[in-house]
C-alpha positions in Angstrom: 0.0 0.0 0.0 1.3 3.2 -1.3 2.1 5.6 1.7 0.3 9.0 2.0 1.0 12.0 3.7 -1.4 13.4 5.8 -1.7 17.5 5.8 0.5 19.1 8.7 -0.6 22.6 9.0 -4.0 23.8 9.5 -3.9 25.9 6.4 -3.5 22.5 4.7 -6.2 20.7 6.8 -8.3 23.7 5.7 -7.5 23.0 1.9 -7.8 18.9 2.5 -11.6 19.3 3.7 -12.3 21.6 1.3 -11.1 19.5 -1.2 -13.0 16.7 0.5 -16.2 18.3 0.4 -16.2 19.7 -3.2 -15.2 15.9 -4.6 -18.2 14.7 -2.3 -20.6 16.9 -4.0 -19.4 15.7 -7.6 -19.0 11.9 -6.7 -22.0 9.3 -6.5 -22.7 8.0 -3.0 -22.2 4.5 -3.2 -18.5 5.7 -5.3 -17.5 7.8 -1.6 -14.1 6.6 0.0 -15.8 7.7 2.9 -19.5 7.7 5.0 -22.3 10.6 4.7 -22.1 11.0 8.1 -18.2 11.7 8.1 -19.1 14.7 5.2 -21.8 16.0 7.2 -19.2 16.6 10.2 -16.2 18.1 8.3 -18.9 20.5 6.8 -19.9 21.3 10.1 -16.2 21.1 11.4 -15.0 23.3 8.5 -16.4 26.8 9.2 -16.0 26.8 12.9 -11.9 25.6 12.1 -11.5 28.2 10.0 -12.9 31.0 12.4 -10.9 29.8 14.7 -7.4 29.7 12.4 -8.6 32.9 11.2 -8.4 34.3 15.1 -4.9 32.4 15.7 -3.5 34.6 12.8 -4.9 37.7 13.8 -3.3 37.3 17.7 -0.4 36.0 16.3 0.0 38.8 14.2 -0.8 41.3 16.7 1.4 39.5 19.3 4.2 39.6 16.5 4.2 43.4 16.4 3.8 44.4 19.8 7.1 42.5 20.5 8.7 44.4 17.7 8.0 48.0 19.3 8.4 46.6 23.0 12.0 45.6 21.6 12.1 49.0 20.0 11.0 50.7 23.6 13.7 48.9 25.7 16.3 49.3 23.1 15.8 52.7 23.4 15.2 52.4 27.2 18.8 51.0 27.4 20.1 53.5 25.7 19.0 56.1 28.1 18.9 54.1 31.4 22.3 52.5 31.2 24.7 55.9 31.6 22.8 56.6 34.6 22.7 53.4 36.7 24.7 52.9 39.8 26.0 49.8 38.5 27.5 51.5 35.3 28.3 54.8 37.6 31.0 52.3 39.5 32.2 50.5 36.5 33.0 53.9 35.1 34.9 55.0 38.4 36.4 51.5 38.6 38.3 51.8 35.3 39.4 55.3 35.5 40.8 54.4 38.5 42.7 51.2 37.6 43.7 53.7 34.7 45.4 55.7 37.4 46.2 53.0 39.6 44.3 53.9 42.2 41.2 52.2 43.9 38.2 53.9 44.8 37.4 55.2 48.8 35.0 52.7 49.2 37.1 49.7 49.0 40.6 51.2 50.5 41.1 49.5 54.0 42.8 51.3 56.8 45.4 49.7 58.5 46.6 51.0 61.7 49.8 51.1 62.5 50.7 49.6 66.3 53.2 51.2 68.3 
């Protein structure tokens, strides 16, 4: 038996009962690969699937770009925040210092001298 591949996306599930339900329409009953009752269910399946593939698209769409301007928003976020944050503020200290050799207050120990 020769092997067939079955649809994998839901656009071609779409196009399969489609396809399905035109050739039942053409085709004699008693010539069907498959029951009345089984074409009577995709053709109350089908509108219902595709409403619901249609939604999928549109939130995936709409997902799709509000990622694109968050990333824009935090790109430019980063831009603006990262100068100013304590974090950086040291970093910046810490290598002008090391370029000088010195180290910053904050981490200079005192060491007293006993006499």
């Amino acid at each position: 038996m020769p092997y067939r591949r079955l649809p994998n996306t839901d656009q071609a599930r779409i196009r399969a009962m489609r396809t399905a339900i035109k050739i039942c329409g053409e085709t004699n009953v008693p010539d069907l690969a498959f029951s009345i009752k089984t074409k009577n269910e995709a053709e109350a399946f089908l509108p219902n699937f595709e409403t619901a593939h249609q939604d999928y698209l549109t939130s995936f769409n709409s997902q799709v770009s509000a990622a694109k301007k968050y990333q824009q928003q935090i790109k430019i976020l980063r831009l603006y925040r990262l100068p100013l944050h304590p974090s950086a503020q040291f970093r910046r200290h810490q290598k002008r210092n090391q370029a000088r050799d010195e180290t910053p207050l904050r981490t200079r120990t005192i060491q007293f001298r006993r006499t």
